[in-house]
Phi, psi and omega in degrees: 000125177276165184271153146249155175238090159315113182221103186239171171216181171210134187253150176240079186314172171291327185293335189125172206028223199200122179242122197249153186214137171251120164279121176242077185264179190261351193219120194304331178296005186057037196267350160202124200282156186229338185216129119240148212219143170219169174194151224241137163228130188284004193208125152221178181320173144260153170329148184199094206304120159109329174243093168284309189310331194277358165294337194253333184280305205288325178303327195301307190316312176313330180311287209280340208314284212263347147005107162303123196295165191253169197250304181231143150254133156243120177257193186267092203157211204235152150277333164169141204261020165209185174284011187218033170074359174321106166317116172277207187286321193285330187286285202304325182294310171311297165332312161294341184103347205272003152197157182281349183249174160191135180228110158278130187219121204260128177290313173231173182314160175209091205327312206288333192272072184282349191260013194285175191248126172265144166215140158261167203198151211353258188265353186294177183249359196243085181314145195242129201236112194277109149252185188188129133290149140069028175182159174298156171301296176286018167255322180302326163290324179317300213275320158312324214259332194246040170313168174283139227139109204247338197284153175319265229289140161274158212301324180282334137321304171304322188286331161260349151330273181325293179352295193284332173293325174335137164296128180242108067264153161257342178207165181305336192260091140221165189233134201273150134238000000 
């Protein structure tokens, strides 16, 4: 059985909605995409400090809907944003069902989130900060630190950042909500 592995993000243009993108490889290292996916959502939440998710979770879902389920997800965030589990986006996602695994992984620090695992990544001095569901923490920085990549971000990241930036709809098989 192969695992899948997963990485998505979502961008919110300024014109309104939330356009979300999936990286899908076969190798935890992302070293060749195997799947990608966007969905389009004309309306989402508005921002909202401390309920990130709920801006984020229904794009994800839209994502993930018809989706072959995945093994690991890595989203863009937190997994939970303090030591005692307060739920982030990555918490919720699990929760939600859309993989038995989750690695949130945050660009930047989240003063409450101290128990997160700083990795560092190639020549930066600036950690990229590791929570994790459904897996161990240190397997989950482990599975960061050696993505494909030389860069702080790794590479299957950056490529669905870009995804999620993308004008959107870009083709008939991306799918409107």
């Amino acid at each position: 059985m192969t695992t899948r592995f997963g990485a998505t993000d979502v961008h919110y243009p300024p014109s309104g909605g939330g356009h979300a993108a999936l990286v899908v490889s076969d190798e935890p290292e992302f070293g060749a995409i195997i799947e990608e996916r966007t969905a389009w959502l004309g309306t989402v939440a508005d921002y909202a400090p401390g309920r990130f998710y709920e801006r984020e979770l229904p794009a994800l879902t839209a994502l993930l809907a018809d989706a072959d389920p995945l093994d690991v997800l890595i989203v863009d965030g937190y997994v939970d944003l303090d030591p005692t589990g307060r739920p982030g986006l990555g918490w919720h996602v699990w929760d939600a069902g859309l993989a038995p695994a989750v690695i949130g992984v945050a660009k930047t620090s989240f003063r409450a989130a101290t128990h997160a695992e700083p990795v560092l990544r190639g020549t930066s001095t600036r950690p990229l900060y590791v929570t994790a569901v459904g897996m161990s923490l240190a397997d989950a920085a482990h599975l960061v630190r050696t993505m494909a990549g030389s860069a702080r971000l790794p590479d299957a990241l950056r490529v669905v950042d870009r995804r999620a930036r993308a004008a959107p709809p870009v083709s008939a098989d991306e799918q409107m909500i």
